[in-house]
C-alpha positions in Angstrom: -25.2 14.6 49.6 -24.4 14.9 45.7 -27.2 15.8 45.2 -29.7 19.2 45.9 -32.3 20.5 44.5 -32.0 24.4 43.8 -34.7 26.7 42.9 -34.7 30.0 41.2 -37.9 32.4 42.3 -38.7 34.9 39.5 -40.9 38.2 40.1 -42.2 40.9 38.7 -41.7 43.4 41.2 -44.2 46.2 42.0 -44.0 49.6 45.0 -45.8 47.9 47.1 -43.1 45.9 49.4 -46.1 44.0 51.5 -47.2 42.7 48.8 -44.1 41.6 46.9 -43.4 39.4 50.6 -46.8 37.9 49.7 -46.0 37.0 46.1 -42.4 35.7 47.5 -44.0 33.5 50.2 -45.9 32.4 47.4 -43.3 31.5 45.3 -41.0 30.4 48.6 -43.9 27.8 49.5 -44.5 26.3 45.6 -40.8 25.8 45.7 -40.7 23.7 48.9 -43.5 22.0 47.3 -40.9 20.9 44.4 -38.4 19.7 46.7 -36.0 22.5 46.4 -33.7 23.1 49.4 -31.7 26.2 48.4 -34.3 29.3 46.9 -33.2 32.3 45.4 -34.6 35.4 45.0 -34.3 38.2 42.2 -32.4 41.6 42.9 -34.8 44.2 44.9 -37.5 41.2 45.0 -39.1 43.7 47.9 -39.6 46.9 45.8 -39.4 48.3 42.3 -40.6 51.4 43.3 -41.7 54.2 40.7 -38.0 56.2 40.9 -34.6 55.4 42.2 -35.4 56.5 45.4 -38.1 54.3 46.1 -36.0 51.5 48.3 -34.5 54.3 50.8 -37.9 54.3 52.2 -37.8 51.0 52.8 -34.6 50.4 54.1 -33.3 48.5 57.1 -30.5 48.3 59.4 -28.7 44.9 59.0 -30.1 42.3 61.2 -33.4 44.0 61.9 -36.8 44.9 60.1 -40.0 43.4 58.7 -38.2 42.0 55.6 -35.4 40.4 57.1 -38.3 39.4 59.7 -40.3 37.4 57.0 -37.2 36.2 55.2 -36.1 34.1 58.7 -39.7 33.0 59.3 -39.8 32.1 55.7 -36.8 29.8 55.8 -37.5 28.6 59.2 -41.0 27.6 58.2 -40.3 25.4 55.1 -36.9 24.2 56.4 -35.0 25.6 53.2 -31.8 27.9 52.8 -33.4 31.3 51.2 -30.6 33.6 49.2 -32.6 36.6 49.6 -31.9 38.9 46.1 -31.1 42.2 47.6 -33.0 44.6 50.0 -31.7 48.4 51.0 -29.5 48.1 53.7 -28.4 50.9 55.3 -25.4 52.6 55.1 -23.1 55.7 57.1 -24.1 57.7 54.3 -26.7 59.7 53.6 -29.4 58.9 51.0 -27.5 56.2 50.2 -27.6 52.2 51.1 -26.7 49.2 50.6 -27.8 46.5 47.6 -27.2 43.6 50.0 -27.8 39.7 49.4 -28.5 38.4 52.8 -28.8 34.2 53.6 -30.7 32.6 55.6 -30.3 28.8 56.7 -33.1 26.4 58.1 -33.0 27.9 61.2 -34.1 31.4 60.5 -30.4 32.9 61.0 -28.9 34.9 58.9 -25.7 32.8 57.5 -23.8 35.7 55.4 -24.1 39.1 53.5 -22.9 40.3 50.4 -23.2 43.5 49.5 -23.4 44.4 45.6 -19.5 45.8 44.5 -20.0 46.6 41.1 -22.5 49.0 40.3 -24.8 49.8 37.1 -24.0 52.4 34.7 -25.6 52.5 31.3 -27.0 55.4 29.0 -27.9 54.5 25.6 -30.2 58.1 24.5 -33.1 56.2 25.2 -32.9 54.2 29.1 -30.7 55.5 31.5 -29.3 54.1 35.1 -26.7 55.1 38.1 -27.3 53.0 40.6 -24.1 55.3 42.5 -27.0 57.5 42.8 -28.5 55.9 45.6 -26.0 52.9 46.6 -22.8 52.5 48.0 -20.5 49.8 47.1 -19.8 46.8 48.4 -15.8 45.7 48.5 -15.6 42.1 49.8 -16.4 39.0 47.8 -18.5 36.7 49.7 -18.9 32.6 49.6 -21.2 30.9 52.0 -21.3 27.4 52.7 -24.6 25.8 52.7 -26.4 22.1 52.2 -23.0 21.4 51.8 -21.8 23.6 48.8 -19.5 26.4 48.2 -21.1 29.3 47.0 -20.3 32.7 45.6 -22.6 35.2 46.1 -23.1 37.8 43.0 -25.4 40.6 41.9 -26.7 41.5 38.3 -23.8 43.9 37.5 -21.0 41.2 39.1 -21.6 39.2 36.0 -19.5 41.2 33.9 -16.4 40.9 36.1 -15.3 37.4 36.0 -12.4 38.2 37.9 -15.1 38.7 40.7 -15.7 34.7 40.8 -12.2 33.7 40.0 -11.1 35.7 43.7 -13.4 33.3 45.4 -11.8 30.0 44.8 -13.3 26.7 43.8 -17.1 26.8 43.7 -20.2 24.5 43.7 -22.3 27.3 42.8 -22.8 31.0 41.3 -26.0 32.7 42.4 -26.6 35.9 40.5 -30.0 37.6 41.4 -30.6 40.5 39.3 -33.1 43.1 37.3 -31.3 43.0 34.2 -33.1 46.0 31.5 -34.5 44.1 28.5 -31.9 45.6 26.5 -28.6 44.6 27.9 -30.2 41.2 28.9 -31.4 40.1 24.9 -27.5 41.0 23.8 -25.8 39.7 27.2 -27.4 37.6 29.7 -27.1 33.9 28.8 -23.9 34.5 27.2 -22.5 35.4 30.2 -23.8 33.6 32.7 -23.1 30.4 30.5 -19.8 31.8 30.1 -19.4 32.2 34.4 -20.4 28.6 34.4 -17.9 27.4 32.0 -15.0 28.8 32.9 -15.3 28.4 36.4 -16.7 24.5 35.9 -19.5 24.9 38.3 -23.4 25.5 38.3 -25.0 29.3 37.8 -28.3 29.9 39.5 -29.8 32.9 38.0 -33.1 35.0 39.0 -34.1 37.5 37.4 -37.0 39.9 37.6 -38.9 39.0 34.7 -41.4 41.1 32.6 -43.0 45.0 32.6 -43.2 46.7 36.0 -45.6 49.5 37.4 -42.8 51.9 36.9 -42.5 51.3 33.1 -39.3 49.6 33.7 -39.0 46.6 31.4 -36.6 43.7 32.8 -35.5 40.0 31.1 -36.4 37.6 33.2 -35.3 34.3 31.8 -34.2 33.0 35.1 -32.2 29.8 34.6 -30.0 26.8 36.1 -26.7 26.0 34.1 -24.2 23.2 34.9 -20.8 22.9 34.5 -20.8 22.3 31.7 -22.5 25.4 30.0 -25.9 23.1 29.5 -29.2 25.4 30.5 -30.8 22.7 32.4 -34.1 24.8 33.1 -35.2 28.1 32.4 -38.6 30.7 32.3 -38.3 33.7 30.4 -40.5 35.7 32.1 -43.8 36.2 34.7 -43.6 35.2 38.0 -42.3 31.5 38.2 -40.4 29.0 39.8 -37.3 27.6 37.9 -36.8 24.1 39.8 -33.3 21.6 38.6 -30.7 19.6 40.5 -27.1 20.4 41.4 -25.3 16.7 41.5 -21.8 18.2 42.4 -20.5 14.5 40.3 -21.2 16.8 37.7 -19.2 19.1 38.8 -16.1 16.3 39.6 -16.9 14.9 36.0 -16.3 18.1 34.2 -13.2 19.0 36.3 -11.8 15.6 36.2 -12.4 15.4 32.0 -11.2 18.6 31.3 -8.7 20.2 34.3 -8.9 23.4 32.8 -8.7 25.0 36.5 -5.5 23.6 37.6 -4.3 25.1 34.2 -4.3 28.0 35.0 -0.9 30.3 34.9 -2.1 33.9 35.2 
């Protein structure tokens, strides 16, 4: 199959994790709708809670809890692949978890896990963030292979390490869920996600969480599909929405085929 149809599910977050499901199953079931087989979901689409800690309440150990619960049924019920964000995950250490993506194919199993490596830092006077706070890192790149497409799994942060992508091979696909701050997102978000999508000649799927939360946080949004060839082929910039386009992976052939740029490579 050349072609799929991908679908990017942006939130707007709130403390309350039962109803953030509700507003995902929304989203989840309007994408089916659309004809999308692969969904994916922002960074901590379960929680924004009102402080840092929020999400260690909430945790789960890997391969059990209500989330993961609803995330299976979920992708069992519409017959989809759901790349589920990230949800705490816990961890050997104390006070500490996990930012995990987790995948889930048609089934209801859960195909693969990547856990976020590269973790925020940023103080500017004004906002400040440490996500080493509260999570551990991840160390493994991860690439799944679903509806017949290799994909890398990112988070937020990952997007500034393009050597990240470039240890996982050929791709079909980027996903990069994330709650990029209003701030670094106006300077640095399409730039670089374009940029990811460029040099690696393949699509970027991108969900952000997208507007003001409870907690005063503000994030981007501006969730968005981009093909190989840098082109933003859909895009929301922010409130809860569903960002629908199609991966033809000729596209993908086309742009490597035209321009080799990846079997130029001597570094």
């Amino acid at each position: 199959m050349s072609q799929v149809t991908v679908a990017s599910l942006q939130m707007i977050s709130t403390p309350d994790w039962k109803a953030n499901l509700l507003e995902a199953a929304r989203l989840i079931a309007e994408a089916a709708d659309r004809g999308a087989k692969v969904m994916l979901l922002p960074e901590y689409f379960c929680i924004m809670g009102m402080g840092d800690r929020a999400k260690l309440a909430i945790q789960e150990p890997y391969g059990e809890g209500p989330i993961q619960d609803f995330l299976a049924q979920q992708a069992r019920q519409h017959e989809v692949y759901i790349i589920a964000g990230t949800l705490p995950i816990e961890s050997d250490q104390q006070d500490r978890v996990y930012n995990s993506t987790l995948v889930f194919d048609p089934d209801g199993q859960c195909m693969g896990r990547y856990d976020k490596i590269h973790l925020f830092c940023f103080n500017n006077g004004r906002e400040s963030y440490n996500e080493a706070n509260t999570l551990v890192a991840g160390k493994t790149p991860v690439v799944v292979d679903l509806a017949g497409l290799k994909v890398g799994l990112s988070v937020c942060y990952d997007l500034r390490f393009p050597e990240l992508y470039r240890a996982m091979g050929k791709l079909d696909l980027i996903v990069v869920p994330a709650a990029f701050t209003y701030t670094t997102g106006k300077a640095h978000w399409e730039l670089l996600l374009r940029a990811r999508a460029v040099e690696n000649q393949c699509y970027v799927l991108a969900c952000g969480q997208g507007g003001q939360h409870e907690n005063g946080r503000r994030t981007f949004g501006h969730s968005m599909l981009i093909d190989p060839w840098g082109e933003v082929l859909a895009c929301e910039k922010e409130g809860a929405a569903v960002v629908c386009g199609v991966l033809d992976t000729d596209k993908i052939d086309q742009v490597r085929t035209s321009l080799p740029a990846l079997t130029h490579r001597v570094m």
